[in-house]
N, C-alpha and C positions, 0 to 999 in steps of 0.2 A: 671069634673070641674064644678063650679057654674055658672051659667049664671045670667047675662049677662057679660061674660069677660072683662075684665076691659084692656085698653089701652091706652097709651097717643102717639101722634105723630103733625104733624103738615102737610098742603097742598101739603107744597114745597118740600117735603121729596118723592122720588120716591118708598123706601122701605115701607113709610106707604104707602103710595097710591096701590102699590101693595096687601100687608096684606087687607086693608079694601076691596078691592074687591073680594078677597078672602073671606071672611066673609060676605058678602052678596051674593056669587054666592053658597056657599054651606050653607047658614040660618041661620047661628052659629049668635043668639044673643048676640049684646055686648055695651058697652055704652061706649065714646069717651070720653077721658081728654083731655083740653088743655096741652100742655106741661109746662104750668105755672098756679097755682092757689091754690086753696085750697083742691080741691078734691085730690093733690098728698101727701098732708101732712100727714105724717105718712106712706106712702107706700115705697116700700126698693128700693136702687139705683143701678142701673146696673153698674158692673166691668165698662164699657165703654160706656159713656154717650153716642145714638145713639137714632133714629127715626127709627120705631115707638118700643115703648119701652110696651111686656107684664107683667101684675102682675098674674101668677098664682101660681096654689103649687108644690111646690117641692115633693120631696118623703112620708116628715114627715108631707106633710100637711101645712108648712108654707109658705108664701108668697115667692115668689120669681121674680125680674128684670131679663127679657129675651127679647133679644132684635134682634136673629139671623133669618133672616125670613126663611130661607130655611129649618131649625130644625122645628122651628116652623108649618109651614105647615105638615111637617112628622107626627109631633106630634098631630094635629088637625084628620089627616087622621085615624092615631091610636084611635081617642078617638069620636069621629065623623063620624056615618054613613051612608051611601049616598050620593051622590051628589059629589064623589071621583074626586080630578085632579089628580091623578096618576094612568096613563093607565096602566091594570092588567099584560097586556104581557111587562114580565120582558124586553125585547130589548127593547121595545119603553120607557118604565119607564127609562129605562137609558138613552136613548136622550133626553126625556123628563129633566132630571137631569144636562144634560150638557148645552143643551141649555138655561138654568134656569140660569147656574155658567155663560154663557155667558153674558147675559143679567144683570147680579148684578156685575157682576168684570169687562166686557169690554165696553159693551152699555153704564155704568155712566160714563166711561171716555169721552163719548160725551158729556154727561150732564154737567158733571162739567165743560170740556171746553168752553163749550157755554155759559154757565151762565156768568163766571169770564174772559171771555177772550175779550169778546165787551163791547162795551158805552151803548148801550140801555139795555143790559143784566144785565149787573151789577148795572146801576142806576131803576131796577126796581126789582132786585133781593132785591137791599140796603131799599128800601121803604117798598118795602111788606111782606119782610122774618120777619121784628123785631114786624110787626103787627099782625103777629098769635102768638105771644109768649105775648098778648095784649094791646089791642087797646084804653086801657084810661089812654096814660098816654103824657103829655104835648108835643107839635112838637119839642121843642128842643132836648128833651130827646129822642125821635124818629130819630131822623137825628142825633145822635149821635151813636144810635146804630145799625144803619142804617152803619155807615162810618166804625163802627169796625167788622162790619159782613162781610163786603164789602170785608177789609183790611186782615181780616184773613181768607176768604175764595179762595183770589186770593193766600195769602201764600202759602194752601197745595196743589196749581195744582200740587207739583213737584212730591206730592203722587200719582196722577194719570199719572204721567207723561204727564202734559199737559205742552208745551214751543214752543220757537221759530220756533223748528224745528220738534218737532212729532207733534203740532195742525197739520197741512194738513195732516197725515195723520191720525189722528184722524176723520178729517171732510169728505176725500174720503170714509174712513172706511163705515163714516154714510151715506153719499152720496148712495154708493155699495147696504148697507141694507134695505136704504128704496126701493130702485129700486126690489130685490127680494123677499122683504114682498109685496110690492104691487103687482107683478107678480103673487104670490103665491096666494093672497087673491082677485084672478079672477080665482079660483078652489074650495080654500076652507075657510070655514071662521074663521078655529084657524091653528096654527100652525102643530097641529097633528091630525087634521081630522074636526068633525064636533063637538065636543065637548071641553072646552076648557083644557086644563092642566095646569101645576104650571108655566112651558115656556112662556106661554102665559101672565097668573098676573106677569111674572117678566119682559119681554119686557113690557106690559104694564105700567107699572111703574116708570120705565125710560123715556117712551114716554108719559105718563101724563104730564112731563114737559118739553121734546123736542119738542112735537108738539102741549104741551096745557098751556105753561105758558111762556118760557123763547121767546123773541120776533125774534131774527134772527133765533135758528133753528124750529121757529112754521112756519113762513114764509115758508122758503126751505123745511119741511113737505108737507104742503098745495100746496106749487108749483110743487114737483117733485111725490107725494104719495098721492093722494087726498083721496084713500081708506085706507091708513093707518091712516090717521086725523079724519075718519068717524069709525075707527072702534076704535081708544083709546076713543071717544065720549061712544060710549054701551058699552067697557069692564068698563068704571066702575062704573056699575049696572049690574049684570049677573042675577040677583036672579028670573028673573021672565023667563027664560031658560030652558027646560026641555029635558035636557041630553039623549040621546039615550043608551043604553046599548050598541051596536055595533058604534057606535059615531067614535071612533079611528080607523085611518088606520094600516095598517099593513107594517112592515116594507118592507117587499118584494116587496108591491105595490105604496111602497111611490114615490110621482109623481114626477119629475124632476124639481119642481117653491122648494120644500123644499129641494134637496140635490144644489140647488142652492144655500139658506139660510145657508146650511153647509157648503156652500166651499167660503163662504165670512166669514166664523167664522174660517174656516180652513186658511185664510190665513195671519189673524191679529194675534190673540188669542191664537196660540202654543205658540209662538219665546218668546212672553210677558210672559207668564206662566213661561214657562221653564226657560228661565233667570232667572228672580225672583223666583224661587224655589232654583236655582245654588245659588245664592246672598243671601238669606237667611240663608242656609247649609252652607257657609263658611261664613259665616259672614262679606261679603265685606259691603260698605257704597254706591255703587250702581249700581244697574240694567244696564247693555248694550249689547243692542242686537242691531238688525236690522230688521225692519219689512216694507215689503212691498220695498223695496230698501232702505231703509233709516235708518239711525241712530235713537236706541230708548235707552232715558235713563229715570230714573226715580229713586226716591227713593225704597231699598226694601218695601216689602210689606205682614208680617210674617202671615196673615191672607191669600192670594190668596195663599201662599204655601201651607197651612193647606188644602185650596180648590183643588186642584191639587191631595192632599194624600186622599182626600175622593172620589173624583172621580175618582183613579185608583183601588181603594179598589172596588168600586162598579163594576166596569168592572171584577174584579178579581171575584168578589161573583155571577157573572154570571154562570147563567147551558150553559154548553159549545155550544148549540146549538144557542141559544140566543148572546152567545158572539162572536160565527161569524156570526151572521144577524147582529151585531152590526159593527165587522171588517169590513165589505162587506159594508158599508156606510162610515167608515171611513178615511178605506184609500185616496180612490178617490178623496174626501174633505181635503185631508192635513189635516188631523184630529188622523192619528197613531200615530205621534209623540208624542203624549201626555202621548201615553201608553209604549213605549217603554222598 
């Protein structure tokens, strides 16, 4: 691919913010778009307008709108040497993989909560979101599109399933998380040992803007996790980090602050999944399960299905040896069900 890679995205977007750390902790040069200007004219548009948005080539060489960060990273790995987040030993790469889907399908459901469900959240979401997409253009026009950011951003909670009654447990959910990332990150300093992987830019991500933009959960961050707030500060600049080749732990020895991280993903993130896989396949109009004791509903979601089919494929492409160090973490964790 040509460098420097060409991307557009914006601050408040958790998915760019992930990708560019990503691209500075493994050196890949690239040059940032605004998501509005002149530099996009003429460049091709993605099936589904999203942040951060890549232009590279396709097969024949043409341009092409990709905008999936997960592929993406695969595909960087593939064409980009050294400096790998995905650990070699097939088991870990594939909790590496899950943890990753955790962090982009269940961690933004905090995000988005918190952004659009408070006063201070939403009136600073409304002010500063319409300002990365450009900053000269008169206050009226800014507070107007401020209100309809605002306006249509509170509409889709119902895609996250964010309402009256799954917010709490959306919030304990996050509440649970920071409590066992901070545990974990007084042993070690990524999620999978001493170097970081893809799990790692994709929590991060999400917590660029739970613990570094959005104002009530930066707050309860800073209060309950003080080493999680210090550590989204250095994930995003890695590039001056110099990876050990033995860096990652090994499953067998993985310490008990991480299968505690799994059994808070284990006890949210199946019931959700699963459902929404059900509700997809038969085409109901929506999601209801029960997670945590509680009634969850939400719109389907034809995209976390798709996540679901690729992560049991992955489990399934396991060399059998691997795919029980992998069962042998999972079960314990409420984590089988997935594969069932």
């Amino acid at each position: 691919m040509a460098e420097p890679l060409a991307l557009s995205g914006a601050p408040g977007s958790p998915y760019t913010r992930k990708m560019l750390s990503v691209l500075r902790y493994r050196r890949i040069a690239y040059r940032f778009l605004p998501p509005s200007g002149p530099a996009l004219k003429g460049l091709p548009q993605p099936r589904v307008a999203l942040l951060p948005t890549f232009y590279l080539p396709g097969e024949t060489g043409e341009l092409q709108a990709i905008t999936d960060s997960t592929p993406l990273i695969r595909r960087l790995e593939r064409d980009y040497k050294g400096r790998s987040i995905v650990p070699r030993d097939p088991a870990l790469a594939f909790l590496d993989e899950l943890i990753e889907d955790y962090a982009d399908e269940w961690l933004t459901k905090a995000m988005f909560h918190y952004r659009w469900s408070y006063a201070p959240d939403i009136a600073k979401g409304a002010a500063i979101l319409p300002c990365w997409r450009g900053f000269t253009i008169p206050d009226e026009e800014l507070r107007t599109r401020g209100a309809f950011t605002a306006e249509r951003q509170i509409g889709r909670l119902r895609y996250v399933g964010s309402n009256a009654v799954t917010g709490p447990v959306i919030e304990a959910s996050y509440r649970r998380f920071l409590a066992a990332f901070e545990a974990h990150l007084t042993h070690l300093p990524y999620l999978l040992g001493e170097r970081p992987s893809a799990c790692d830019f994709a929590v991060f991500g999400q917590l660029s803007q739970l613990a570094g933009f959005d104002p009530t959960p930066m707050a309860l961050t800073l209060e309950l996790a003080p080493r999680v707030t210090a550590w989204v500060g250095l994930m995003e600049d890695q590039s001056g980090v110099e990876p050990r080749d033995n860096g990652w732990i090994s499953l067998t020895e993985a310490p008990e602050t991480l299968r505690a991280v799994l059994s808070e993903i284990g006890r949210v993130y199946p019931p959700v999944m699963l459902a929404n896989a059900a509700a997809v396949a038969a085409g109901a109009e929506e999601v209801r399960t029960e997670v945590d004791g509680q009634v969850w509903t939400q719109q389907p979601f034809p995209y976390q299905a798709k996540c679901l089919g690729w992560l049991r494929q992955s489990r399934t492409d396991l060399p059998a040896q691997a795919r029980d160090e992998v069962d042998a973490m999972l079960a314990p964790a409420g984590l089988a069900g997935l594969f069932a």
